[in-house]
ZAMARGU-4260 file (C-alpha; in steps of 0.2 Angstrom, whole numbers, plus 5000, padded with zeros to 4 digits):
<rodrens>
0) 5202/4979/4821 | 5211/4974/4837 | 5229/4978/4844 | 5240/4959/4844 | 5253/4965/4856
5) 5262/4948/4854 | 5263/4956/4836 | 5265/4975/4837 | 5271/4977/4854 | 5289/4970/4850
10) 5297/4962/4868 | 5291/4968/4884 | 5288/4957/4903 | 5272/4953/4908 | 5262/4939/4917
15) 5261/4923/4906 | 5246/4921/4899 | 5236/4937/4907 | 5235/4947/4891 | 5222/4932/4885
20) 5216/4929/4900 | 5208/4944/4904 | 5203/4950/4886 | 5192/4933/4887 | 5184/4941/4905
25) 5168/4951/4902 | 5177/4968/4906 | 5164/4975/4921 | 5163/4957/4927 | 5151/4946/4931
30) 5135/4944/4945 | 5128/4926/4950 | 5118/4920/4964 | 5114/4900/4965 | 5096/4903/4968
35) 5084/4907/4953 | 5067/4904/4968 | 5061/4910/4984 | 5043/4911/4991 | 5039/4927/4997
40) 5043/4932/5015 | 5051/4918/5020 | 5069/4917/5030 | 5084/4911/5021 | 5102/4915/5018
45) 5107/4921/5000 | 5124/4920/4992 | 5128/4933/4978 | 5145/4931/4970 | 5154/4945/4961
50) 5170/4939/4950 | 5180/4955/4946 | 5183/4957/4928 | 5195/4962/4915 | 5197/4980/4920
55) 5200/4974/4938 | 5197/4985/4953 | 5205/5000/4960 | 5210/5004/4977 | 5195/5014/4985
60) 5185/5006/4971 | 5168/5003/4978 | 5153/4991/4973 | 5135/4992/4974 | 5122/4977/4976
65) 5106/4986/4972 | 5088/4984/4970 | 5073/4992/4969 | 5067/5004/4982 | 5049/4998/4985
70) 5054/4982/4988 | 5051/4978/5007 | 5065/4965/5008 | 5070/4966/5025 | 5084/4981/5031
75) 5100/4975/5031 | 5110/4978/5045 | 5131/4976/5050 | 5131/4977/5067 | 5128/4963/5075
80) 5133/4945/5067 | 5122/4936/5077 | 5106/4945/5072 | 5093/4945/5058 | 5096/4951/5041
85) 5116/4953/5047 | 5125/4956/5027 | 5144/4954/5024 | 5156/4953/5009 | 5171/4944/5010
90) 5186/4944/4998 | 5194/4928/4989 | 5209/4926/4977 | 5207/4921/4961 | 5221/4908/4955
95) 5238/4918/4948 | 5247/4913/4934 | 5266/4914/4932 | 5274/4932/4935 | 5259/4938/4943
100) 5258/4947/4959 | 5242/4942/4971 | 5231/4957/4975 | 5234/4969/4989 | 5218/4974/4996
105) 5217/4971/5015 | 5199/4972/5019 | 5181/4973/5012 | 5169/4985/5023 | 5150/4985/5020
110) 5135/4994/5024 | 5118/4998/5017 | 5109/5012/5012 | 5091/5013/5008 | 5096/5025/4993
115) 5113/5023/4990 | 5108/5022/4970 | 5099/5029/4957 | 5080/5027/4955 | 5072/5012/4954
120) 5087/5004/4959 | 5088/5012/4976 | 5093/5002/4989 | 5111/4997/4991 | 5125/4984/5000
125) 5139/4996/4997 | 5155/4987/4998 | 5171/4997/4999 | 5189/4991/4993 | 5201/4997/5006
130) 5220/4998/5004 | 5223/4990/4989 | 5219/4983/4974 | 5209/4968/4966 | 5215/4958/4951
135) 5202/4950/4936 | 5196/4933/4941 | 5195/4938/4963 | 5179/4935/4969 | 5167/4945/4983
140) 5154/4934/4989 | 5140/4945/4997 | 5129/4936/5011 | 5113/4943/5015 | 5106/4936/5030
145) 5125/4928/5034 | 5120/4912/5048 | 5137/4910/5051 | 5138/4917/5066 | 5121/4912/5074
150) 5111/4925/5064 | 5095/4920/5059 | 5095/4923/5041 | 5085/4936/5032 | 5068/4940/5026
155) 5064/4939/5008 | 5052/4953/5001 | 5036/4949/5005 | 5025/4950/4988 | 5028/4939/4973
160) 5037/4946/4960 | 5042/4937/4942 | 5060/4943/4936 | 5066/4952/4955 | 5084/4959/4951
165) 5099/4961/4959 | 5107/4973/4949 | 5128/4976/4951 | 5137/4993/4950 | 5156/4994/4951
170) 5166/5009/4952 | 5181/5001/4948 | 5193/5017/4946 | 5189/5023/4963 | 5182/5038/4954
175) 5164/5037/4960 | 5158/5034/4943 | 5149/5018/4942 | 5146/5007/4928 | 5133/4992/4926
180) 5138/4973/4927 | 5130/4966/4913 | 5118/4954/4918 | 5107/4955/4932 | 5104/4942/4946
185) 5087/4940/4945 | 5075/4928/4955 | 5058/4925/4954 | 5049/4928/4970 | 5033/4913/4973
190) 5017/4913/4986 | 5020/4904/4999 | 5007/4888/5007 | 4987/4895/5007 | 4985/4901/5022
195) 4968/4907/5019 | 4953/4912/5008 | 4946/4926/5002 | 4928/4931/4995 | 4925/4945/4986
200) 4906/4949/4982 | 4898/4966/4980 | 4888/4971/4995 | 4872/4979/4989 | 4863/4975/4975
205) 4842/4975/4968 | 4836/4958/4969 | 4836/4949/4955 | 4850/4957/4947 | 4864/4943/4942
210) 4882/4946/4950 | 4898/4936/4951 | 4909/4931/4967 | 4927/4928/4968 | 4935/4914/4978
215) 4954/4914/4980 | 4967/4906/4992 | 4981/4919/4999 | 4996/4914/5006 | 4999/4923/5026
220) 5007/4937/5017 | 4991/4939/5006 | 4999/4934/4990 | 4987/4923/4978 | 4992/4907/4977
225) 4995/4898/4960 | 4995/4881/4953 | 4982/4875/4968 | 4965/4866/4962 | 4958/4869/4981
230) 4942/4858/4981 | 4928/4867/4994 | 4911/4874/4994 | 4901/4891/4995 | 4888/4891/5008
235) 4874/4903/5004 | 4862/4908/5020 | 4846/4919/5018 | 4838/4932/5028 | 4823/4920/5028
240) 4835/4905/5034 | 4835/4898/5018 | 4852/4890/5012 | 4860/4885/4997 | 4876/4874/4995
245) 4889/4879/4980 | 4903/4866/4976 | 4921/4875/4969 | 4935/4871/4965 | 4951/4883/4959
250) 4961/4883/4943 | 4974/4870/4943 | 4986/4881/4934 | 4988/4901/4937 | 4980/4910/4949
255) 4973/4901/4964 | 4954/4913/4958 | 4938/4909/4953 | 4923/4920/4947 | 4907/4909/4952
260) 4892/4917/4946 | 4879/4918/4961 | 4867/4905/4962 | 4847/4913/4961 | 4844/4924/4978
265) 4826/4925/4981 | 4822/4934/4995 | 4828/4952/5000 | 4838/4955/5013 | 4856/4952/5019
270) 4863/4936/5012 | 4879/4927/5020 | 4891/4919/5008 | 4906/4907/5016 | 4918/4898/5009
275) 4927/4883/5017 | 4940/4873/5009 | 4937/4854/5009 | 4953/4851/5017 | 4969/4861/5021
280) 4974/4873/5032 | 4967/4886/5022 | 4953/4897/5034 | 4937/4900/5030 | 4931/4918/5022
285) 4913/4927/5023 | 4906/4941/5013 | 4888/4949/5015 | 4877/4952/5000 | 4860/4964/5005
290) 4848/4964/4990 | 4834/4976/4991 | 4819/4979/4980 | 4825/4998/4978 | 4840/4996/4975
295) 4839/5007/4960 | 4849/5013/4948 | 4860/5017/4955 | 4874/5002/4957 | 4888/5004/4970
300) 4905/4998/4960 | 4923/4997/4965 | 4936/5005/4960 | 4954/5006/4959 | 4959/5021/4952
305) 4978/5020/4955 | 4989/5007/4950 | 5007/5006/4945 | 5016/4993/4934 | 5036/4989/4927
310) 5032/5003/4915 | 5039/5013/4928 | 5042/5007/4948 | 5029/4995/4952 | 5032/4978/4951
315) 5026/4964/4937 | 5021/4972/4920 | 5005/4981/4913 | 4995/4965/4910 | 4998/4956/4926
320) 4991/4971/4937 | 4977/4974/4925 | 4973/4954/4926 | 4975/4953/4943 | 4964/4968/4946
325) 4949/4959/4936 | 4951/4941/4939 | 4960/4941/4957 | 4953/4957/4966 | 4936/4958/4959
330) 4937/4977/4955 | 4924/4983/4943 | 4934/4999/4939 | 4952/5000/4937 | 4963/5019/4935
335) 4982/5014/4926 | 4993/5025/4931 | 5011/5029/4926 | 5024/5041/4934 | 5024/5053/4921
340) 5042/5055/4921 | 5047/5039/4920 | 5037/5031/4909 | 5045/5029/4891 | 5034/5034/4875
345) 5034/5018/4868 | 5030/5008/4885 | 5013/5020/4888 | 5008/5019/4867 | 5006/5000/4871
350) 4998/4999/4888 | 4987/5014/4884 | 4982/5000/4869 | 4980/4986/4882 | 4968/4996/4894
355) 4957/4999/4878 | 4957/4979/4872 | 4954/4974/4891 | 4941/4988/4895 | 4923/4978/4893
360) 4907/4987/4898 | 4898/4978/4909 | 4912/4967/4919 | 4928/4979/4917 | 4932/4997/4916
365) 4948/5002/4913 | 4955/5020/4910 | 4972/5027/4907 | 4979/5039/4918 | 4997/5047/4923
370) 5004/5052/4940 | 5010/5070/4941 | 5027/5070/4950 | 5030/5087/4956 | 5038/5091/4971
375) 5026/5097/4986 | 5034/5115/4984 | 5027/5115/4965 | 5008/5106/4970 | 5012/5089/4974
380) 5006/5073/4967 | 4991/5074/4957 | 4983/5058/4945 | 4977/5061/4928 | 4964/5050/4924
385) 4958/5052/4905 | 4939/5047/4906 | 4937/5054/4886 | 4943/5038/4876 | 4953/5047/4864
390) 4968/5044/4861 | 4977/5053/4878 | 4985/5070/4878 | 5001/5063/4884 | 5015/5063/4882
395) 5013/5077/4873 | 4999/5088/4868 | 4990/5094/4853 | 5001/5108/4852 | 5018/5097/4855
400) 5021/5103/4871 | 5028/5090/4884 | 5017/5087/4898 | 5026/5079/4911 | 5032/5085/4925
405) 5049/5081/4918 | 5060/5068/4909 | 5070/5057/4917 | 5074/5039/4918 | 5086/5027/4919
410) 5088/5025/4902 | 5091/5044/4900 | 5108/5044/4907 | 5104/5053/4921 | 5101/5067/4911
415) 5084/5079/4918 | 5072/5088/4907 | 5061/5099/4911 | 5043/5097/4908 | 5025/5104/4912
420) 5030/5112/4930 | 5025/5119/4940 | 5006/5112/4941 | 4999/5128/4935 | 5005/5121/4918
425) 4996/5105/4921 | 4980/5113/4924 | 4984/5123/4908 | 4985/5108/4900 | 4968/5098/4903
430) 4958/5113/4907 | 4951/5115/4887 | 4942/5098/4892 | 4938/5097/4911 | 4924/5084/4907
435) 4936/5073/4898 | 4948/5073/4913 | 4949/5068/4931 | 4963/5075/4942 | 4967/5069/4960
440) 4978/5078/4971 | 4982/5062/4984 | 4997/5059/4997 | 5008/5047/4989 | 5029/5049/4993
445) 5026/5066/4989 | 5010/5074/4996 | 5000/5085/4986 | 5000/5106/4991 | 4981/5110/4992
450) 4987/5129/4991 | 4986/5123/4973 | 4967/5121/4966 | 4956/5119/4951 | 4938/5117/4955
455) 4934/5112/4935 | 4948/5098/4935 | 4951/5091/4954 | 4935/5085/4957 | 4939/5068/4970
460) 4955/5067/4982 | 4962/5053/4990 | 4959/5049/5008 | 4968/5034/5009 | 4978/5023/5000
465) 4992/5012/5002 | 5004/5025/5012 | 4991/5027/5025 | 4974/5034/5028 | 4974/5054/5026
470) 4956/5060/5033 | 4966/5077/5038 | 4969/5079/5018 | 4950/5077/5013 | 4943/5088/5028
475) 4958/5102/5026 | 4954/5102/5005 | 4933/5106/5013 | 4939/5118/5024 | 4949/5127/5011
480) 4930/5129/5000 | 4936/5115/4989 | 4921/5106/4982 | 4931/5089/4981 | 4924/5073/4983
485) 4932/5056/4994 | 4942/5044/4984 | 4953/5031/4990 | 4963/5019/4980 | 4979/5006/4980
490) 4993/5018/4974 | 4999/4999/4971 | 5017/4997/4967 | 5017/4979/4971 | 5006/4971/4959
495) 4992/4967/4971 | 4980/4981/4965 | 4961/4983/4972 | 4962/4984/4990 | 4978/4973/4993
500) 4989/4969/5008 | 5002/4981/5014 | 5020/4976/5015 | 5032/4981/5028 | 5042/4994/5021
505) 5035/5014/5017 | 5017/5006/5012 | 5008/5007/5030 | 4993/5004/5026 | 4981/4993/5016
510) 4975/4999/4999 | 4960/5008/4998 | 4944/5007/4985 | 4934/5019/4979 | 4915/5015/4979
515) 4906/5025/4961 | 4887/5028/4961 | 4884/5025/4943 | 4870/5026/4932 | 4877/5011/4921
520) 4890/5000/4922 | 4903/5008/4907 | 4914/5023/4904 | 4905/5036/4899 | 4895/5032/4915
525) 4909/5030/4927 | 4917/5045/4921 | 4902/5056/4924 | 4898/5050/4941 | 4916/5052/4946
530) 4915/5068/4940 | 4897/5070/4950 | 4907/5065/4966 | 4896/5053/4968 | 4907/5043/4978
535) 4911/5036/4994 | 4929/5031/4998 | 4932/5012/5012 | 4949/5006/5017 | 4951/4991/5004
540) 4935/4982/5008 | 4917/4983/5000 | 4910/4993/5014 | 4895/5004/5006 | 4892/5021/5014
545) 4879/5033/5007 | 4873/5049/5015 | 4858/5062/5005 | 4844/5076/5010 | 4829/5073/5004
550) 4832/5070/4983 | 4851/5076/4988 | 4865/5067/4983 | 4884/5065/4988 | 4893/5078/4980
555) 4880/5089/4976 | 4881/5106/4977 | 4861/5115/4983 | 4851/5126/4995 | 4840/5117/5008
560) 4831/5118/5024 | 4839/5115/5040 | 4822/5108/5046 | 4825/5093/5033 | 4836/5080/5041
565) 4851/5072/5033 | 4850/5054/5030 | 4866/5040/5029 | 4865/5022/5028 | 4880/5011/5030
570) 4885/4992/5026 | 4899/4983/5032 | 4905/4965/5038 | 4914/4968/5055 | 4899/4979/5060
575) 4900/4998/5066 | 4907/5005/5079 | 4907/5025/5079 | 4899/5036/5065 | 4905/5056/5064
580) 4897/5069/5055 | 4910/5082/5050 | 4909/5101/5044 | 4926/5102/5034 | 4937/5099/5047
585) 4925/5100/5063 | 4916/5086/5069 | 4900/5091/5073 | 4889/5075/5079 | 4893/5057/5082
590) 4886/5038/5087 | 4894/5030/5097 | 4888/5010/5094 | 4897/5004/5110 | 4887/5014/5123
595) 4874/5010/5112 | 4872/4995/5113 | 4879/4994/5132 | 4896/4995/5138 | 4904/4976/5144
600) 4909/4976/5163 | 4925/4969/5160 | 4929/4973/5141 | 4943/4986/5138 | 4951/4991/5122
605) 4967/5001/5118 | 4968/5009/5103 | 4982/5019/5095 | 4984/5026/5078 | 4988/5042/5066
610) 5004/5046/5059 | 5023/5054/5063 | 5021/5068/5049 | 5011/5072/5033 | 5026/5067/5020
615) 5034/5053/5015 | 5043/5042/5029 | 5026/5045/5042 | 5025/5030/5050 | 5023/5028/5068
620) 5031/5012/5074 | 5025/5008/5090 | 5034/4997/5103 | 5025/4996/5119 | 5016/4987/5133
625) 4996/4985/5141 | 5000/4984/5160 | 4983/4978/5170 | 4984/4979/5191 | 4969/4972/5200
630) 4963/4963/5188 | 4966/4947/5177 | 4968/4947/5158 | 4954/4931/5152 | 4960/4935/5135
635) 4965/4947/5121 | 4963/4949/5104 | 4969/4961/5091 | 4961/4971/5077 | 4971/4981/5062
640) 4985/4972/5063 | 4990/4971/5045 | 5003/4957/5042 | 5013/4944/5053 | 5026/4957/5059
645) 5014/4969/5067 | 5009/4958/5083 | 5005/4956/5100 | 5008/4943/5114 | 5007/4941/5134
650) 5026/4946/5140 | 5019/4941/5158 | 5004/4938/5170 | 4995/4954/5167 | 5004/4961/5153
655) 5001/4961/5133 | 5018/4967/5123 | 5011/4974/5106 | 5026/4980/5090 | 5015/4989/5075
660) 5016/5004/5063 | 5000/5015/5059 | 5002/5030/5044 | 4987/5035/5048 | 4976/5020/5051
665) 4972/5013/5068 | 4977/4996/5076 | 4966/4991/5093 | 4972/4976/5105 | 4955/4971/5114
670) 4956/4965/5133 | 4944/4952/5143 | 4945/4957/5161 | 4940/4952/5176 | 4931/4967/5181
675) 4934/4986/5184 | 4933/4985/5200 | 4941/4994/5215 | 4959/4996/5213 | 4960/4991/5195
680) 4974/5000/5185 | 4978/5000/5164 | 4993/5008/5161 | 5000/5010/5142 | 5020/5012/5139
685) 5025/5012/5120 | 5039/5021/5111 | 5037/5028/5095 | 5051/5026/5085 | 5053/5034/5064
690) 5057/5025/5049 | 5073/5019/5047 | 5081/5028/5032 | 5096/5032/5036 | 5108/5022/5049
695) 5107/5005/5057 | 5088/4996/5059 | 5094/4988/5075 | 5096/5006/5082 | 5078/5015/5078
700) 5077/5033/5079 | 5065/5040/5089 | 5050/5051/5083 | 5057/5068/5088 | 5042/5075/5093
705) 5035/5063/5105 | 5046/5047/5108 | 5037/5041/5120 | 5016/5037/5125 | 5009/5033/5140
710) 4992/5032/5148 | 4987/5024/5164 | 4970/5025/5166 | 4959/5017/5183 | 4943/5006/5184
715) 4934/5019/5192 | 4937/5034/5180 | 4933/5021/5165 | 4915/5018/5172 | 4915/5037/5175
720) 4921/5042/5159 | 4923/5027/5147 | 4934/5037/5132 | 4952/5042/5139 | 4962/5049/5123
725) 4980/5058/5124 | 4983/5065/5107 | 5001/5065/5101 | 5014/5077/5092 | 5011/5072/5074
730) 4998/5069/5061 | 4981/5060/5069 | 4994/5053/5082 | 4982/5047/5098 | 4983/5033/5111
735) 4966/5027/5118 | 4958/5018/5132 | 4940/5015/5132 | 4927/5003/5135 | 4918/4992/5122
740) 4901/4984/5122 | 4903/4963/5121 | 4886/4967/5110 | 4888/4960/5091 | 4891/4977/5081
745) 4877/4981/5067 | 4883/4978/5051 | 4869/4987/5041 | 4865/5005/5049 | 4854/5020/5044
750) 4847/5033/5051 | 4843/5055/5051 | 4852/5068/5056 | 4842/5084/5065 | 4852/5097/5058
755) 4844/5110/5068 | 4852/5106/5084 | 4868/5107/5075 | 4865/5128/5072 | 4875/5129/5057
760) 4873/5147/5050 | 4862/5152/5035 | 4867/5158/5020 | 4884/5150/5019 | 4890/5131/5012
765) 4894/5121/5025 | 4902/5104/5014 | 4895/5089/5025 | 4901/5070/5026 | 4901/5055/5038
770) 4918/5045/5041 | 4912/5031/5050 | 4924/5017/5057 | 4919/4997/5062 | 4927/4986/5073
775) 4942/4979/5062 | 4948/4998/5062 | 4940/4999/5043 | 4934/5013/5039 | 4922/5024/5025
780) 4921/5041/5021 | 4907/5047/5010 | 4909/5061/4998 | 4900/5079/5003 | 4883/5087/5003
785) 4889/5106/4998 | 4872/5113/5006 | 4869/5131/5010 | 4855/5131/5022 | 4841/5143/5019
</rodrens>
């Protein structure tokens, strides 16, 4: 029952009307946005409308626009109107009725702050009331990307997202306690124009043995494009000059993807598989199938071993990122993983129940897993991934203990339980079952501690993912005595699992893939050989690396003699450029394929690349120039160059400006000259700026520990010595100049490794592995031979 002061409340002044008014007023107010449709990554100007509610608004009441932290949306910025991604709020009356005063607030201010709210809803355009007071039914409009003023709008989020939400908080007593606007803004996010196609194919195979490829259009942002029946054909060539001709065309509704089975392959050897659209502007795609007679039984399959969904902060729900990983990406494996905090009970009972209904021997391997959260100073991050097909030990245990790390999401009030921590507890928990489990310590937001280790559990860690490429983490966990093998997956929060594209924000780098040497093609198979570390890990692409000693595996732990050489074979597409043999964290031998295969007269590359620092925000955002006296540039061309705003382009006659970020991978800008003559001079400029995380984007902060690179190397000393490296404060952090061979790159190499001339001691293990790296700046890394040489 209500009060009815027109009743109860006897005679008393007040505004005509308002008492009614308002009590019809949704009390927190209301959210709208005249979009409901934007295509990813492009450049618009977006108009969110706030109308103040019945409770009105307090002076030094304060609003927040938020969204979700992984979102890459461009960083707003209130400096300068006249510039990209400017926001700003404005303030307008709502109509008075009679006996009511207008409101008295004077002026809005506005800034940003990458986590200016609670998780997921981090990211914030914090508007603040300043002296005075709102009244129901006034309005802030909020512009992001305001072109009023010359600015040239903002840009959107760059990957596709059904149901992105703008989510409103209002502090409306000038308390600092915020309460949520019921109903969300939300907008749905769609791919752009194809801009190309991609062709997915597996690389090695026994000859005869049926296989599937996938065709798919992506938009420039590598988004899958929908709704497109793209007519085009798959041209096959032989090794023996043989081709075959194979007409497609994609779905006309859903994902622009099709699965083709592969027409009959007759000879062995490597196969070339393009794809051309019939018309459009979509480019062409190639892929490289080698089919060999021994083969064996071994099959090289891909995996994705880390994958997040809306069950906790990645983005589209459970079925949409397991679908996509199957019918978009091609993978044969794929790991679930939720933040084990986060997730609710109910929401991993009925994914955990999806990954067993999609999970199909043969084409698709699914397993459950969880993401440990622990901070660093407790072991880090470290995946679960449950290989047993039981019903998982999670969230609780047999005994009803809670293992997670602790409790806490945004339905839980902010309050924090907590859980299985530190990650001695974790370990407790699993270590009844270790053939039943996988653990991965990896370096996601929060790096995993290797002081922390169990040799029955952690049997694969994560060299790269989509936060960067972390060989350090992989040759430190050797060092240590760890017998761990090489992983690398998506750590996907962005619904594009299985070697996806990176975005623009933290994620740095493209998502890796694990490659698993399994015995058969299901889970009790996968499981075992992951356990086995017979693995090798590749930077998103279906590279193959292998490396043995005589009937030595990867991964395997044995004695042998030094007079028995190792033995490596590689595949690739770009073709290879440098091959390294490391003991733990020493490299101990190395191919070089551009000396090789001889060195171009005129052909110079700079290459830069590592990280800032080991934790979260590592990026290295490079801003530079390539300055060349004595001699013309004829061209340039970049490789590792991940999306359209890491770039390079002449800024002058001999010059070639160049903006990037590397976390950990490598980004090289090739250069045609006219020679290397006498008096020819390559200087290299570039400053190293951090992530923005605090502050204004259009004011970067400087790395602290080397803001600025530079290099100038001659012609002569390039043909003296054609590697010039400067290593650089920070994690991997190295600018090179070096000549290149204008030779094609092999994209199939084997070969043996003497280790006698290496002299590594007898009697002790010495944990073995190639990382080898091609052209495009991809690279592998094979598990290790644990050998202890007699």
């Amino acid at each position: 029952m209500t009060f009815d002061p027109a009743r109860e409340a006897g005679d008393y002044i007040a505004p005509q009307g308002l008492y009614e008014q308002n009590k019809q007023r949704p009390f927190l107010g209301t959210l709208s946005c005249a979009h409901n449709t934007l295509v990813a990554g492009e450049w618009t100007e977006l108009v969110l409308t706030y109308e103040v509610g019945g409770i009105g608004l307090a002076d030094g009441a304060w609003l927040k626009l938020a969204f979700k932290f992984y979102s890459d949306w461009a960083l707003f910025q209130t400096s300068n109107p006249q510039a990209a991604n400017y926001v700003s709020a404005e303030y307008h009356a709502g109509a008075l009725l009679p006996g009511q005063s207008p409101a008295t607030v004077q002026q809005l201010k506005v800034r940003f702050d990458q986590k200016g709210h609670e998780r997921p809803f981090q990211k914030a355009v914090i508007v603040d009331i300043v002296d005075g007071y709102l009244n129901p039914g006034d309005r802030i409009v909020i512009r992001l990307g305001d072109r009023r003023q010359g600015g040239g709008g903002t840009r959107v989020q760059s990957f596709v997202e059904k149901d992105f939400r703008f989510r409103m908080f209002i502090d409306p007593l000038g308390s600092s306690k915020f309460a949520e606007v019921p109903g969300d803004v939300t907008l749905d996010i769609v791919p752009g124009a194809p801009a190309a196609l991609q062709l997915i194919a597996p690389r090695l195979l026994g000859t005869g043995e049926a296989f599937d490829v996938i065709v798919r259009a992506d938009d420039i942002w590598g988004n899958t494009c929908r709704d497109l029946p793209q007519a085009g054909t798959l041209h096959w060539q032989g090794p023996d000059g043989a081709l075959l001709a194979q007409p497609f065309v994609l779905p006309a509704t859903g994902w622009a993807a099709l699965r083709l089975p592969a027409p009959p392959l007759g000879a062995a050897g490597e196969w070339r598989v393009q794809a051309r659209a019939a018309h459009g502007p979509a480019a062409a795609a190639q892929a490289f199938v080698t089919l060999e007679d021994t083969a064996g039984a071994l099959r090289p399959l891909y995996a994705d071993l880390h994958v997040h969904s809306d069950d906790t902060i990645g983005t589209n729900d459970t079925l949409y990122n397991l679908s996509y990983g199957r019918d978009v990406a091609g993978l044969d494996v794929l790991g679930y993983t939720a933040n084990d905090f986060n997730i609710t009970e109910a929401r991993w009972d009925s994914s955990v129940a999806l990954i067993h209904r999609l999970n199909e021997p043969g084409r698709f391997v699914c397993f459950p897993g969880t993401e440990w959260c622990g901070n660093s100073s407790a072991g880090g991050d470290r995946n679960v991934v449950f290989l047993h097909g039981r019903k998982p030990e999670f969230p609780f245990d047999e005994h009803g203990r809670m293992v997670r790390s602790i409790e806490w999401n945004e339905h839980t009030q902010g309050q924090i339980k907590p859980g299985t921590w530190p990650v001695d507890e974790l370990y407790a928990a699993y270590a009844k079952d270790p053939a039943g489990h996988l653990m991965m310590p990896h370096v996601g937001g929060r790096r995993c501690n290797l002081d922390w280790h169990h040799p029955e559990l952690e049997r694969l860690i994560e060299v790269g993912s989509a936060w960067g490429q972390f060989h350090w983490v992989y040759a430190e966990a050797l060092e240590r005595g760890y017998r761990m093998g090489a992983a690398a997956n998506s750590d996907e929060h962005q619904g594009r699992c299985g070697g996806g594209v990176p975005a623009t924000a933290v994620f740095g780098s493209r998502g890796g893939l694990t490659g698993v040497l399994a015995t058969r093609f299901e889970r009790e198979a996968v499981g075992q050989a992951l356990r086995a570390r017979r693995t090798f890990a590749t930077t998103g692409e279906r590279s193959h690396a292998a490396l043995w000693q005589g009937q030595q595996q990867m991964g395997e732990v044995y004695s042998a003699s030094a007079a028995v050489p190792l033995q490596y074979r590689l595949l690739g597409e770009q073709g290879w450029e440098e091959i390294s043999l490391y003991r733990g964290e020493q490299c101990i031998w190395q191919r070089n394929l551009h000396q090789e295969l001889g060195l171009a007269p005129g052909k110079v590359r700079v290459r830069l690349g590592g990280a800032r620092i080991k934790d979260r925000y590592r990026g290295a955002y490079w801003h530079g120039e390539i300055s060349v006296r004595g001699a013309v540039v004829q061209d340039f061309r970049a490789f590792g160059f991940d999306h359209p705003e890491q770039t390079c382009w002449r800024s002058g006659a001999t010059s070639i400006a160049f903006s990037t970020v590397t976390s950990g991978d490598q980004d090289s800008i090739e250069l045609d000259l006219s020679g290397l003559g006498e008096g020819v001079e390559i200087s290299v400029h570039a400053r190293i700026d951090s992530y923005t995380k605090v502050g204004d984007p259009l004011q970067p902060q400087a790395h602290p520990h080397d803001p600025h690179a530079g290099l100038t190397v001659s012609g002569a000393a390039l043909q003296a010595q054609p590697v010039h490296t400067r290593q650089l404060a920070g994690t991997e952090l190295h600018l090179t100049v070096e000549r290149i061979t204008a030779a094609a790159l092999p994209r199939d190499v084997h070969g043996e490794i003497d280790l006698q001339p290496l002299q590594l001691p007898a009697g002790r293990e010495h944990p073995l592995f190639i990382t080898a790296r091609q052209r495009d700046q991809s690279r592998v890394w094979t598990s290790a031979l644990f050998v202890t040489l007699d």
